[in-house]
N, C-alpha and C positions, 0 to 999 in steps of 0.2 A: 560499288565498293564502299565509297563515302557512309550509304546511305546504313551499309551492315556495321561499321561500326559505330555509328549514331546510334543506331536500335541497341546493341550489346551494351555500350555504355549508359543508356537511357535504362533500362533494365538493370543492370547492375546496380546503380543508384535506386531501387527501390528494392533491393532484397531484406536491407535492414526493418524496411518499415511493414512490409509484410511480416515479419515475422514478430512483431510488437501486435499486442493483444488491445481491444478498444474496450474501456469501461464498460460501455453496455453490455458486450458481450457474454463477459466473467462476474458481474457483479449486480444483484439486482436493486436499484436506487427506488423501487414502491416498497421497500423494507429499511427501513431504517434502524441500525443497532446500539445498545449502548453494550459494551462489555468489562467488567468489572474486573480484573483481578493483577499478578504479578509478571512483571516480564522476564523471560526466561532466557531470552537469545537475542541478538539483534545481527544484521547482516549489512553494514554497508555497502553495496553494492552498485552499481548501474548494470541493467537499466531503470531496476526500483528500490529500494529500501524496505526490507523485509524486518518484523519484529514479529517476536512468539510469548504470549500472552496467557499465563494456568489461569482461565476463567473457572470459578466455584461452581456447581448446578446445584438445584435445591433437593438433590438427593445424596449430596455430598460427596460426588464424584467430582472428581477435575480435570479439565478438558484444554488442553493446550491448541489455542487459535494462532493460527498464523495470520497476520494482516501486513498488509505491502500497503505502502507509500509512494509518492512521487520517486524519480533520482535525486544523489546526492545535492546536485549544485541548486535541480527547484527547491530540495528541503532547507536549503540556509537561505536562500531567499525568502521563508517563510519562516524563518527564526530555530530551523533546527540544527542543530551540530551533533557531530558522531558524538557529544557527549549526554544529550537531551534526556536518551534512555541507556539506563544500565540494569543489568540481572538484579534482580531482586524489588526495583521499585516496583509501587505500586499506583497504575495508572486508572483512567476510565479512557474507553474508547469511543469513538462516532464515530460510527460508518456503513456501511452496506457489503450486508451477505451475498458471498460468491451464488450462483443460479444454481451450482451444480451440488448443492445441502452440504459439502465439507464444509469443515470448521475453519474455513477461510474468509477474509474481511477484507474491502477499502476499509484502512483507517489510520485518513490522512490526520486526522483531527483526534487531538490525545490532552486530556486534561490530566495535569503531573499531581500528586500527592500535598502537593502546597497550593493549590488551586490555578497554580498558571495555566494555560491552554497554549499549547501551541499546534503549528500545523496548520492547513488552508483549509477552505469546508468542503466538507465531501461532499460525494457524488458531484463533485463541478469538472467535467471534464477541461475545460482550461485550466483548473489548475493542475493537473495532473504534470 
C-alpha cells in the first residue's frame, strides 16, 4: 500500500515537467536568426514570455513572428521587466527558428531601438 502511494505521488510530481517542451526539440539552434522589425503584442506569462514581432520581407510583405522567451522571474533576472517591450517599438531579435518552418523563434536576446540589448543568449539551454 505504502509502496502505491509512493508511485502515485512520484508521478504526479512529474506531470508538470512532461508537459514542458525542451529547446532542442522546437527550435533548431544550427540556424541562427536576426529578425528586424516592430513589436506587436507581448504576453507575460508563465511558463514563458511570449512577444509578436511585424518582421519586413523583401517583397514587402509583413509577417508577424511570434518568439518566446524564458518565464517572468528568469526574464528579470536577466534585466527584463513587463516594461522592456511595448507595441510599437522597434527591436532586432537573436535567436533560433522553430524546426517545424512557422514564423516562430527563441528570442531570448532583443537589442532595443536605443542600442541596449537585453536578455540572456540564446540557444543556451540553462538559460532558459
Amino acid at each position: 500500500f505504502l509502496l502505491s502511494i509512493a508511485s502515485v505521488v512520484f508521478l504526479a510530481s512529474g506531470l508538470p515537467a512532461l508537459a514542458h517542451h525542451a529547446f532542442s526539440n522546437e527550435f533548431d539552434e544550427s540556424k541562427p536568426i536576426t529578425l528586424e522589425g516592430v513589436v506587436t503584442r507581448i504576453d507575460w506569462e508563465n511558463p514563458h514570455v511570449h512577444y509578436y514581432v511585424d518582421v519586413a520581407q523583401p517583397d514587402g510583405t509583413v509577417v508577424n513572428w511570434a518568439c518566446e522567451t524564458g518565464g517572468p522571474n528568469r526574464l528579470a533576472r536577466r534585466g527584463w521587466t513587463r516594461d522592456s517591450l511595448k507595441a510599437g517599438d522597434k527591436i532586432v531579435v537573436h535567436g533560433f527558428p522553430a524546426k517545424d518552418a512557422s514564423h516562430s523563434a527563441d528570442g531570448r536576446k532583443v537589442t532595443l531601438a536605443n542600442g541596449q540589448t537585453i536578455g540572456g543568449d540564446p540557444g543556451s539551454e540553462a538559460g532558459r
